[in-house]
HTML snippet that shows the backbone in 3Dmol.js (N, CA, C, O; Angstrom):
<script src="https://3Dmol.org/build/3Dmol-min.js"></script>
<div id="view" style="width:600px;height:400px;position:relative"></div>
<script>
const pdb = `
ATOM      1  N   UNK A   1       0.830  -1.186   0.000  1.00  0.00           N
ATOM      2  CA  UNK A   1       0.000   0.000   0.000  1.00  0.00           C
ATOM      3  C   UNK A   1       0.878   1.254   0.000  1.00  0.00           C
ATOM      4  O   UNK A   1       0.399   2.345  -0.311  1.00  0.00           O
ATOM      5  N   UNK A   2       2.021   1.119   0.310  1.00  0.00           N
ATOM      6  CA  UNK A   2       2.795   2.423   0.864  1.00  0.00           C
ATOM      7  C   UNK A   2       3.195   2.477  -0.981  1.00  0.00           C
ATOM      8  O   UNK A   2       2.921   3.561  -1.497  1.00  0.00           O
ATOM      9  N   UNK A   3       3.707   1.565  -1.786  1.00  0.00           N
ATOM     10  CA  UNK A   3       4.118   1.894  -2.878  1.00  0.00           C
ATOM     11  C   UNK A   3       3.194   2.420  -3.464  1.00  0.00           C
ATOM     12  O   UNK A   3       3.498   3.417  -4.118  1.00  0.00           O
ATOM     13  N   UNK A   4       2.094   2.092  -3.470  1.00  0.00           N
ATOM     14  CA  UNK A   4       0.966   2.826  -4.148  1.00  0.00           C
ATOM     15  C   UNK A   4       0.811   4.398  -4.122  1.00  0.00           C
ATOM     16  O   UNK A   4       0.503   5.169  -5.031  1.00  0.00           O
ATOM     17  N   UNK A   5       1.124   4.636  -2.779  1.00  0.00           N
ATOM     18  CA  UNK A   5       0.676   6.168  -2.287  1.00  0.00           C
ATOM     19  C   UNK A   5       1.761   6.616  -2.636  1.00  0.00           C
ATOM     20  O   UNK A   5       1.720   7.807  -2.941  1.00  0.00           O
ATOM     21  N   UNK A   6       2.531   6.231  -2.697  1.00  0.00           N
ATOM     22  CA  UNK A   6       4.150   6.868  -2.916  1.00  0.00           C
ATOM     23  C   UNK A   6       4.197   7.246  -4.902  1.00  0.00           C
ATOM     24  O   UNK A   6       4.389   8.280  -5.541  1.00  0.00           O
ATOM     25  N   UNK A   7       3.942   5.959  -5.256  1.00  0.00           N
ATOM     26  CA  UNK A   7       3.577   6.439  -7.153  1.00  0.00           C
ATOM     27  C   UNK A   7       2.945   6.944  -7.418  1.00  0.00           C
ATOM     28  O   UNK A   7       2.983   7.538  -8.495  1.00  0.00           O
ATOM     29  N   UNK A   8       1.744   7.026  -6.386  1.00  0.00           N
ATOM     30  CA  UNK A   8       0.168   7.953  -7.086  1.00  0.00           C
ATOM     31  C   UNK A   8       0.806   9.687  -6.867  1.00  0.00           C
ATOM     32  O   UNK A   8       0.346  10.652  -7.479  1.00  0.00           O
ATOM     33  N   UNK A   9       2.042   9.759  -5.766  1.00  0.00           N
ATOM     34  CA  UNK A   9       2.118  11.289  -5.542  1.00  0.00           C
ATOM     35  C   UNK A   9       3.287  11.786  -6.692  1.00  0.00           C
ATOM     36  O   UNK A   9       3.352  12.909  -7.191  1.00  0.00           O
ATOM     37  N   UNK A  10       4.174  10.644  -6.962  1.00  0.00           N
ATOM     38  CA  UNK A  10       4.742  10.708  -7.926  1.00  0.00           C
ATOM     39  C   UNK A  10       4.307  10.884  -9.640  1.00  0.00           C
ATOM     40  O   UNK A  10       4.886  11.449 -10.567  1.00  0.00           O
ATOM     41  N   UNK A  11       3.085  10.159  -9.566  1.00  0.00           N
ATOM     42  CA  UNK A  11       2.924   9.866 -10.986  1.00  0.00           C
ATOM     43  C   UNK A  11       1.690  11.146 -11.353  1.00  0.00           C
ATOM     44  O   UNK A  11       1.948  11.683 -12.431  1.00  0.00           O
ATOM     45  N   UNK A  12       0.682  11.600 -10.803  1.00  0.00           N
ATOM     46  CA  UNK A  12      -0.245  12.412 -10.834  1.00  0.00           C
ATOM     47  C   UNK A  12       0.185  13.779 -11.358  1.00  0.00           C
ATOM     48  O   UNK A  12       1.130  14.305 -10.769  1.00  0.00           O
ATOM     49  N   UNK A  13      -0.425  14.490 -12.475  1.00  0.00           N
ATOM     50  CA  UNK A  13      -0.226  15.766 -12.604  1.00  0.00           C
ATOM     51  C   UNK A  13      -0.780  16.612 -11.425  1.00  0.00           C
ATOM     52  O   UNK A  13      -1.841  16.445 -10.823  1.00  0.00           O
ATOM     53  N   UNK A  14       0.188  17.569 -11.227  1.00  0.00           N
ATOM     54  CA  UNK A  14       0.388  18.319 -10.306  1.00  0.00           C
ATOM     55  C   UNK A  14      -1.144  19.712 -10.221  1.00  0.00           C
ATOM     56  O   UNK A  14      -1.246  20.596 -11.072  1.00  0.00           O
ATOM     57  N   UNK A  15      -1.854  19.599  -9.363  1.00  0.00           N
ATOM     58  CA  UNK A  15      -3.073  20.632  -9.481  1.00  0.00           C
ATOM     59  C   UNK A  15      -4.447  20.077 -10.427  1.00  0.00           C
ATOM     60  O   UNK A  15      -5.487  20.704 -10.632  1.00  0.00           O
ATOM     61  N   UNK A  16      -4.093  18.747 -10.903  1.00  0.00           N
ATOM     62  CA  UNK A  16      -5.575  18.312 -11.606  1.00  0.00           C
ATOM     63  C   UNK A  16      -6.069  17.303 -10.484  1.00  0.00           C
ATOM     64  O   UNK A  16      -7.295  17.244 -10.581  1.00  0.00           O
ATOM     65  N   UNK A  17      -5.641  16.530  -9.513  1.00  0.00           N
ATOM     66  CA  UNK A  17      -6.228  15.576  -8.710  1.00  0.00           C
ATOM     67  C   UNK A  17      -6.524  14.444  -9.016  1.00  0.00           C
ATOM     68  O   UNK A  17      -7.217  13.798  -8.231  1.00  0.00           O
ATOM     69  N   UNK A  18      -6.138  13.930 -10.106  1.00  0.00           N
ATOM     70  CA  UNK A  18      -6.311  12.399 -10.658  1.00  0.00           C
ATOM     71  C   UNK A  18      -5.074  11.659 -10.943  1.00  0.00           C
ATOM     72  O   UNK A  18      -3.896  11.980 -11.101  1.00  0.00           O
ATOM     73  N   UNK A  19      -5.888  10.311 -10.959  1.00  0.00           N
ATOM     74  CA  UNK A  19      -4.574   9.267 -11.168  1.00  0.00           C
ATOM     75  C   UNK A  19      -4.528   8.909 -12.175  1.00  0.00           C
ATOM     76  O   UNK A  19      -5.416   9.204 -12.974  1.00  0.00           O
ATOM     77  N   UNK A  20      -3.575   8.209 -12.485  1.00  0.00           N
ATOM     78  CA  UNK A  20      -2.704   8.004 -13.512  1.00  0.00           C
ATOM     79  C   UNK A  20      -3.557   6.723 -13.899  1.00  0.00           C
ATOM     80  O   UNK A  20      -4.084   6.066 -13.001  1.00  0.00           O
ATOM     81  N   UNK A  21      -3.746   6.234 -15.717  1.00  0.00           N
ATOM     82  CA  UNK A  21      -4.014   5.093 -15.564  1.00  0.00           C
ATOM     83  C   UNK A  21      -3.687   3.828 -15.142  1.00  0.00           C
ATOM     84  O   UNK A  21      -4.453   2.866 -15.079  1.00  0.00           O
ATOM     85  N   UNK A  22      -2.389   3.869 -14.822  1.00  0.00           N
ATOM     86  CA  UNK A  22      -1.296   2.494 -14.071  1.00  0.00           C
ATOM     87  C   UNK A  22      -1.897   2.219 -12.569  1.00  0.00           C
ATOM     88  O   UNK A  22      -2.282   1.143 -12.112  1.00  0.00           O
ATOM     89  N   UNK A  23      -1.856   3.828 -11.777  1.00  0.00           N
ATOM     90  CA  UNK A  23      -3.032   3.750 -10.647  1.00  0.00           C
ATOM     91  C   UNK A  23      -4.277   3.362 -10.897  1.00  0.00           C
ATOM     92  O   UNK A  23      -4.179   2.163 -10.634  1.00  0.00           O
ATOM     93  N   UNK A  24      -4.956   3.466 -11.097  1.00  0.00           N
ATOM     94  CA  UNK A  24      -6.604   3.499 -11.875  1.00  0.00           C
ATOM     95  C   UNK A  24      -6.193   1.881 -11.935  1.00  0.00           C
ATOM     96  O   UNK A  24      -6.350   1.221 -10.908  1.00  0.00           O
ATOM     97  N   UNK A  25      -5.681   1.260 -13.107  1.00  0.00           N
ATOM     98  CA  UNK A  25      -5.707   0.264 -12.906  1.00  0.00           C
ATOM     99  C   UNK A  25      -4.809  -1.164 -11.800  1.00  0.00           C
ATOM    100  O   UNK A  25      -4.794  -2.372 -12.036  1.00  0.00           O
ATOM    101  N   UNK A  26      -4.198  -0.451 -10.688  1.00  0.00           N
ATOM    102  CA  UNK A  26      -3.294  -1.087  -9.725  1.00  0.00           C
ATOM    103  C   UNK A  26      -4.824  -1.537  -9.064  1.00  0.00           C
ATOM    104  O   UNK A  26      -5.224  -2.701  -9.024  1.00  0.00           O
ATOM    105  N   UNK A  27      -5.755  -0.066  -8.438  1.00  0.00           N
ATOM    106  CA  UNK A  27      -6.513   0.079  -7.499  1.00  0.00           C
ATOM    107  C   UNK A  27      -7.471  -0.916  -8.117  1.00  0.00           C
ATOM    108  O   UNK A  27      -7.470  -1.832  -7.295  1.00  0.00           O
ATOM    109  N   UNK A  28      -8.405  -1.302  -9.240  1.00  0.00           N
ATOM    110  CA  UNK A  28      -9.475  -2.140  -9.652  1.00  0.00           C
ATOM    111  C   UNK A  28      -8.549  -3.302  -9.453  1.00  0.00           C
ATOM    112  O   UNK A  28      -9.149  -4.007  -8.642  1.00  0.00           O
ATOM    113  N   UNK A  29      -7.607  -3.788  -9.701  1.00  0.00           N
ATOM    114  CA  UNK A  29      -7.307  -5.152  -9.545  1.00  0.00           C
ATOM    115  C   UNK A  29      -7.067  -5.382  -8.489  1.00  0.00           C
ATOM    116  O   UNK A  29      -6.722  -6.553  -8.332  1.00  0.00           O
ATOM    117  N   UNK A  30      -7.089  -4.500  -7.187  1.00  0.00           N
ATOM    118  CA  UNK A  30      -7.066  -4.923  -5.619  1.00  0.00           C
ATOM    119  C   UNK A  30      -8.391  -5.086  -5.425  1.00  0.00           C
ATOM    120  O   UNK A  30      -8.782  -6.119  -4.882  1.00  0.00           O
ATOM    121  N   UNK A  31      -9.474  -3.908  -5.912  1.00  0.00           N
ATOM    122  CA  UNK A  31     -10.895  -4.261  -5.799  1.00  0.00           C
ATOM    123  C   UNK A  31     -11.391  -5.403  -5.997  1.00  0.00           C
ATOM    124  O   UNK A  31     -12.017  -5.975  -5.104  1.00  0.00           O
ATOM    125  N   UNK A  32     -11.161  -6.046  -7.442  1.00  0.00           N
ATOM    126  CA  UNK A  32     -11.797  -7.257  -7.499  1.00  0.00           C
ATOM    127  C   UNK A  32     -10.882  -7.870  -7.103  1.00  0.00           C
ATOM    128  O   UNK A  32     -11.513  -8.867  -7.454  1.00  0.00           O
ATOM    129  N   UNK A  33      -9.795  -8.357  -6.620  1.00  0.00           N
ATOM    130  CA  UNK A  33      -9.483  -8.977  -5.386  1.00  0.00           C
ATOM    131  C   UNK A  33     -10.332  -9.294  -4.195  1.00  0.00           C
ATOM    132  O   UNK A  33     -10.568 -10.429  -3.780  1.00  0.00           O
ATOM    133  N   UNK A  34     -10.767  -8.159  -3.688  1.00  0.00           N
ATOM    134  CA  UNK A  34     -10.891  -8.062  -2.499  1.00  0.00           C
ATOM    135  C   UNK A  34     -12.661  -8.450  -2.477  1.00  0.00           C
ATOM    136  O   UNK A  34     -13.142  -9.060  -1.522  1.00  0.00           O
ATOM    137  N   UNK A  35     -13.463  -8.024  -3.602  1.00  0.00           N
ATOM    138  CA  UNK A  35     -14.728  -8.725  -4.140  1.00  0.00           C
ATOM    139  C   UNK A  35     -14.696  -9.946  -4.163  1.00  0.00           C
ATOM    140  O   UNK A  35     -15.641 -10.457  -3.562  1.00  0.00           O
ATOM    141  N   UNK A  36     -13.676 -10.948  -4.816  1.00  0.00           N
ATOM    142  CA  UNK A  36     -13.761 -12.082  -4.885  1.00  0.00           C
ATOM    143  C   UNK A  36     -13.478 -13.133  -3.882  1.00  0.00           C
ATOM    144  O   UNK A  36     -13.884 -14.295  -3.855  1.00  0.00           O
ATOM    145  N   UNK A  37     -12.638 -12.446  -2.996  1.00  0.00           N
ATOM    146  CA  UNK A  37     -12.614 -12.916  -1.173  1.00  0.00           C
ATOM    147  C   UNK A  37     -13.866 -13.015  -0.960  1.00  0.00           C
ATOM    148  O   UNK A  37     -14.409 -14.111  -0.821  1.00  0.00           O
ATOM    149  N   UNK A  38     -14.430 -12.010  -0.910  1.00  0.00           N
ATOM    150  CA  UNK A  38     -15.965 -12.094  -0.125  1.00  0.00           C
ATOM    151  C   UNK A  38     -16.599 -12.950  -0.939  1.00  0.00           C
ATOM    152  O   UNK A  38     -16.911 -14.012  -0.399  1.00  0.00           O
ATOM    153  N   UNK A  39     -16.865 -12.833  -1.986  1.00  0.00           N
ATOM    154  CA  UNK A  39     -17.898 -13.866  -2.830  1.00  0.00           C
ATOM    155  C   UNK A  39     -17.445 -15.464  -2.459  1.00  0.00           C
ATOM    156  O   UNK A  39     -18.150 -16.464  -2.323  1.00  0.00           O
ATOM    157  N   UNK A  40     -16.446 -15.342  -2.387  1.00  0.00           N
ATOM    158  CA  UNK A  40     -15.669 -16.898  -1.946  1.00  0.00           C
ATOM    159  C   UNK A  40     -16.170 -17.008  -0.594  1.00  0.00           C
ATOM    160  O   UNK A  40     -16.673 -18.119  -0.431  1.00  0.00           O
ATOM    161  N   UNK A  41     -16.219 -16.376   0.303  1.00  0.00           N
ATOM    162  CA  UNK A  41     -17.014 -16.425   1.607  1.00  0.00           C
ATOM    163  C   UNK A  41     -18.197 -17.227   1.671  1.00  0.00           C
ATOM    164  O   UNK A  41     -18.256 -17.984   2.641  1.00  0.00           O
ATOM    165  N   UNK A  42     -19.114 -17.239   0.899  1.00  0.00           N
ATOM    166  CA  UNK A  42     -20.683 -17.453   0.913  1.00  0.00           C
ATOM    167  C   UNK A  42     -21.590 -16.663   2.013  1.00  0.00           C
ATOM    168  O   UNK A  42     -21.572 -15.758   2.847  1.00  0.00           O
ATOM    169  N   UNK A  43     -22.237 -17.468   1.526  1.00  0.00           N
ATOM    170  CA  UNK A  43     -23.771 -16.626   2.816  1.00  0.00           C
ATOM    171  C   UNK A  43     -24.021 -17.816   3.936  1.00  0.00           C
ATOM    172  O   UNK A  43     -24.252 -19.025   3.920  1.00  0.00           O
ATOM    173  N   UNK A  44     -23.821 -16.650   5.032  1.00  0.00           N
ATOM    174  CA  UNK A  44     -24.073 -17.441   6.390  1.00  0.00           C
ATOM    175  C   UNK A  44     -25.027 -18.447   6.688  1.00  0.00           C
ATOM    176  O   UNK A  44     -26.035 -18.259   6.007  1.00  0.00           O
ATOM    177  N   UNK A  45     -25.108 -19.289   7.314  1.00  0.00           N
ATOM    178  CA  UNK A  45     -25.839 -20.644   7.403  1.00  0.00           C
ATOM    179  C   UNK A  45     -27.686 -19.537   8.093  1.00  0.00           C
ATOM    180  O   UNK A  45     -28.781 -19.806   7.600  1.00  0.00           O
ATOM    181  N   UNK A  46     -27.556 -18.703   8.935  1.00  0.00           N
ATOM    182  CA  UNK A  46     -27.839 -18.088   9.380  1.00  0.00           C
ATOM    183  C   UNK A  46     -29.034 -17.511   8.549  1.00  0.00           C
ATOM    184  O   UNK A  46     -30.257 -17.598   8.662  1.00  0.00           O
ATOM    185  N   UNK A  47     -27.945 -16.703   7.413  1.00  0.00           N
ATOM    186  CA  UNK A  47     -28.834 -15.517   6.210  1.00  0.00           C
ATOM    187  C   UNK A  47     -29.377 -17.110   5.336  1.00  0.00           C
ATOM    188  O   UNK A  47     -30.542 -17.251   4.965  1.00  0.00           O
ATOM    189  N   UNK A  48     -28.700 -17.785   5.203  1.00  0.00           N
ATOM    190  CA  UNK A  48     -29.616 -18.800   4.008  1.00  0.00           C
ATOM    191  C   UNK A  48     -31.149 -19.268   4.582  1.00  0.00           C
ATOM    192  O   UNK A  48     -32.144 -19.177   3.863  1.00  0.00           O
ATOM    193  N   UNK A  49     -31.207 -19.829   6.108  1.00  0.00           N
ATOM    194  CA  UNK A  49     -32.424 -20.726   6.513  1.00  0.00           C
ATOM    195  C   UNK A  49     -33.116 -19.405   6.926  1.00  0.00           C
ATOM    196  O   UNK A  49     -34.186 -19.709   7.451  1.00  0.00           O
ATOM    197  N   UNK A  50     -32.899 -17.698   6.898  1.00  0.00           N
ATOM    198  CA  UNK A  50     -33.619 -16.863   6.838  1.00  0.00           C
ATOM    199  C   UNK A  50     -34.403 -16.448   5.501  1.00  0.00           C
ATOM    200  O   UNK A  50     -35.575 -16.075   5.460  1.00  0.00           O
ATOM    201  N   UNK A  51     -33.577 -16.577   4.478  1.00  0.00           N
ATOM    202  CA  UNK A  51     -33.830 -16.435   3.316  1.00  0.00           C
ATOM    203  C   UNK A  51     -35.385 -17.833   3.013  1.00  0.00           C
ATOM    204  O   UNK A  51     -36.523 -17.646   2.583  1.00  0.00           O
ATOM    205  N   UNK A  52     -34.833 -18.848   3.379  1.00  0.00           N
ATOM    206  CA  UNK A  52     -35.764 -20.130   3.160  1.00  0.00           C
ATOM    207  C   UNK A  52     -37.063 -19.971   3.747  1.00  0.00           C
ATOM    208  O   UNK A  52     -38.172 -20.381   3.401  1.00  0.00           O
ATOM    209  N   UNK A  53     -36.672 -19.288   4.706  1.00  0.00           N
ATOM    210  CA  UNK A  53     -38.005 -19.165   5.513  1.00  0.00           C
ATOM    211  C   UNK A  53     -39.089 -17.473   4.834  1.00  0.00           C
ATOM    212  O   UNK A  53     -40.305 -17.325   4.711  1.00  0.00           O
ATOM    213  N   UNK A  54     -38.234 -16.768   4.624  1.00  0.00           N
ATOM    214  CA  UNK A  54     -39.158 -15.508   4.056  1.00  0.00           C
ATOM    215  C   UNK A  54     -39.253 -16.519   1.985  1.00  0.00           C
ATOM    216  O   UNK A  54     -40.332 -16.325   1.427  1.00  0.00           O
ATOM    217  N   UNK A  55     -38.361 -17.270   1.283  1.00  0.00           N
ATOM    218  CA  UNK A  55     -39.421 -18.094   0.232  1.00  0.00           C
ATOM    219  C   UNK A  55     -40.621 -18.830   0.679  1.00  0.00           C
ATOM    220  O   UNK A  55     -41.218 -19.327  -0.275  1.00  0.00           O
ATOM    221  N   UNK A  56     -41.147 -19.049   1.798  1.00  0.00           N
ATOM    222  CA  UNK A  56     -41.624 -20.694   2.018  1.00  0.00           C
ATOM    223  C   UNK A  56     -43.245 -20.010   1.913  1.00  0.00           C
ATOM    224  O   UNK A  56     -43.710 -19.186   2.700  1.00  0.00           O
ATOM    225  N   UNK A  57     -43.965 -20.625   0.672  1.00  0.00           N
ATOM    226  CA  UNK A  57     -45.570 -20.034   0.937  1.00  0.00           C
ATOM    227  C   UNK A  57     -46.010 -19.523   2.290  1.00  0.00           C
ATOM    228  O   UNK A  57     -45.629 -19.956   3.378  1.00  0.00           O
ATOM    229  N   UNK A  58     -46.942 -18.451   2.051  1.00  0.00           N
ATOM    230  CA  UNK A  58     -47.127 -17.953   3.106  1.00  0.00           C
ATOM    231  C   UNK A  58     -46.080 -17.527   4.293  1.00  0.00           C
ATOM    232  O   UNK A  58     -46.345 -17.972   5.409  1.00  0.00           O
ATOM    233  N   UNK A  59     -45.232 -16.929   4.192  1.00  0.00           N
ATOM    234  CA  UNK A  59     -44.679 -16.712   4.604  1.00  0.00           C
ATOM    235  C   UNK A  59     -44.714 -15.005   5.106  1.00  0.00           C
ATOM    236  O   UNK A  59     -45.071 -14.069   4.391  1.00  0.00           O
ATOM    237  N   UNK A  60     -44.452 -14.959   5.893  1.00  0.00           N
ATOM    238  CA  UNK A  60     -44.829 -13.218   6.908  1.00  0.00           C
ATOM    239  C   UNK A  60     -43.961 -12.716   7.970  1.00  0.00           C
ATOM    240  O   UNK A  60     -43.969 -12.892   9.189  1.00  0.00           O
ATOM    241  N   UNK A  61     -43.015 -11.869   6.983  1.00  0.00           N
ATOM    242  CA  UNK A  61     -42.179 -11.396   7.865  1.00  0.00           C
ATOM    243  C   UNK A  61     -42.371 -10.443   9.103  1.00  0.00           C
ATOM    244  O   UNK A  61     -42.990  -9.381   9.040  1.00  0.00           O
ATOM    245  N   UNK A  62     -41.757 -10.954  10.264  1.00  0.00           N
ATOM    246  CA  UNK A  62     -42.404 -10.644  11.869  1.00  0.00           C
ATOM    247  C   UNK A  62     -41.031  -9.992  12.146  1.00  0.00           C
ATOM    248  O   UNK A  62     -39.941 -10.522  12.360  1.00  0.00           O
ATOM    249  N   UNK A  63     -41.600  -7.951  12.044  1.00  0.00           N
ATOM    250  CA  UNK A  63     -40.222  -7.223  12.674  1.00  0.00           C
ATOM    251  C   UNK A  63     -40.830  -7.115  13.971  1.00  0.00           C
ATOM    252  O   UNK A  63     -42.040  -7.147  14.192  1.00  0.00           O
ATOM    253  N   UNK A  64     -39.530  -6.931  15.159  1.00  0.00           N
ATOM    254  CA  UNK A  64     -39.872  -6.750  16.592  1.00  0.00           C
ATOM    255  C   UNK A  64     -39.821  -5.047  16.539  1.00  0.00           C
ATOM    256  O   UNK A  64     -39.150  -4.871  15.523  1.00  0.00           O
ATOM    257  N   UNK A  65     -39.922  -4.639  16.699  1.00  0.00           N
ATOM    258  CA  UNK A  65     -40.043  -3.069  16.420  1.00  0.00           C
ATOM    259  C   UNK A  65     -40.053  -1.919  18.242  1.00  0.00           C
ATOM    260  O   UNK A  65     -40.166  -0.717  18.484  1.00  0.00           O
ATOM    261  N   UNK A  66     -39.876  -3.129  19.058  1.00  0.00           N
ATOM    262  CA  UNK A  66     -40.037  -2.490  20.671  1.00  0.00           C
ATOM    263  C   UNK A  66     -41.142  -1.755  20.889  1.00  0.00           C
ATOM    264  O   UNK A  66     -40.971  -0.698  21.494  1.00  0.00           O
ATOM    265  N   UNK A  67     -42.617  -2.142  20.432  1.00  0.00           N
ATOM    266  CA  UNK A  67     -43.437  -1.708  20.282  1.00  0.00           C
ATOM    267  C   UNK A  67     -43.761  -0.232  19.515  1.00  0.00           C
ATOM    268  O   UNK A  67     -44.884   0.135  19.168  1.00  0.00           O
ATOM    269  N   UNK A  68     -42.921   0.271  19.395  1.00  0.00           N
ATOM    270  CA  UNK A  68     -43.177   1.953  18.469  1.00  0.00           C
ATOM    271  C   UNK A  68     -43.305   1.316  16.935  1.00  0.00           C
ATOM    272  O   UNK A  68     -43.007   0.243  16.410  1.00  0.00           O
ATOM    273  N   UNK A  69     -44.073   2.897  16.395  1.00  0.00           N
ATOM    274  CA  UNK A  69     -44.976   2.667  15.534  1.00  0.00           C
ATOM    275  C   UNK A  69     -43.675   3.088  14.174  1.00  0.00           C
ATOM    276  O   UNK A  69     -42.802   3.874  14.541  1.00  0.00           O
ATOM    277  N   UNK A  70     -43.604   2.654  12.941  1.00  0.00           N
ATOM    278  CA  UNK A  70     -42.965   3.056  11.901  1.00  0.00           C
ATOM    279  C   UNK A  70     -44.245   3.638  10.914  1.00  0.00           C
ATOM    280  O   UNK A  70     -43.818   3.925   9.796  1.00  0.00           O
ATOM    281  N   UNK A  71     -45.386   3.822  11.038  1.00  0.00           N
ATOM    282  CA  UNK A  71     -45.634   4.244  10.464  1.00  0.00           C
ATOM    283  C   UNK A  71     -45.368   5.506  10.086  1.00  0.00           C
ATOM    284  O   UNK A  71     -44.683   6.094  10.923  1.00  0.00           O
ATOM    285  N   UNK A  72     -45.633   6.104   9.203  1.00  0.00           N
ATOM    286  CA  UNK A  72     -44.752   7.804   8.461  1.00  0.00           C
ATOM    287  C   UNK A  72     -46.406   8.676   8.241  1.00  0.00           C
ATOM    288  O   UNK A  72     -46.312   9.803   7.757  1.00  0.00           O
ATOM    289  N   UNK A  73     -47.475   8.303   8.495  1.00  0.00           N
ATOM    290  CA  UNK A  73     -48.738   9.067   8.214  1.00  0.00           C
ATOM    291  C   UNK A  73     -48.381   9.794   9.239  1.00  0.00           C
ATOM    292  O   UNK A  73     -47.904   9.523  10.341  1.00  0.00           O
ATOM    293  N   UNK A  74     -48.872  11.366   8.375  1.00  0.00           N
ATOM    294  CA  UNK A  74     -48.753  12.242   9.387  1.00  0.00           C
ATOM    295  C   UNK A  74     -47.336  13.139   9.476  1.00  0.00           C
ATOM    296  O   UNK A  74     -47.370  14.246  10.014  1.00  0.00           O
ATOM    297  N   UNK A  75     -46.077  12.596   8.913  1.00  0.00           N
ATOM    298  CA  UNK A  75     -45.218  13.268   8.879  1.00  0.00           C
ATOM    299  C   UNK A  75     -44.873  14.026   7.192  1.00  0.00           C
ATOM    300  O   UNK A  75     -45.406  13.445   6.247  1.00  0.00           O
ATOM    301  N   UNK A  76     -44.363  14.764   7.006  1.00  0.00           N
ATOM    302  CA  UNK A  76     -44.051  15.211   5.883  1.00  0.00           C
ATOM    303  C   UNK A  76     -42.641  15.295   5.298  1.00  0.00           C
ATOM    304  O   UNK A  76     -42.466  15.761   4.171  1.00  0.00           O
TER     305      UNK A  76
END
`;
const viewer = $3Dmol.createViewer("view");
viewer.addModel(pdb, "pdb");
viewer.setStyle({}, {cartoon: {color: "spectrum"}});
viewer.zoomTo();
viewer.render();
</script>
């Protein structure tokens, strides 16, 4: 990371604020890096049998809400 910040101050024209395309493209190939970690992760055992349960006919999602109201009638 330090080389990065160190070329981007090096490589950038001076008073326009942008990077260089070598930056531009260093930074997207850490992105999808760092996208494809997570996607490699999956979805929690947790979020899936939640998911199963809001598909399953009839199904009715129950928020706890601490009794206050979300309704918005009345506000502008």
């Amino acid at each position: 990371m330090k080389d990065l910040k160190s070329q981007a101050s090096k490589s950038t024209t001076p008073g326009k604020g942008g990077l260089t395309p070598e930056i531009q493209s260093r930074i997207g190939h850490q992105l999808r890096a760092m996208y494809d970690d997570v996607v490699r992760q999956g979805v929690p055992d947790r979020f899936a049998e939640l998911i199963k349960k809001l598909d399953a006919p009839g199904a009715t999602p129950q928020v706890e809400n601490g009794g206050g109201s979300n309704d918005n009638s009345g506000r502008d």
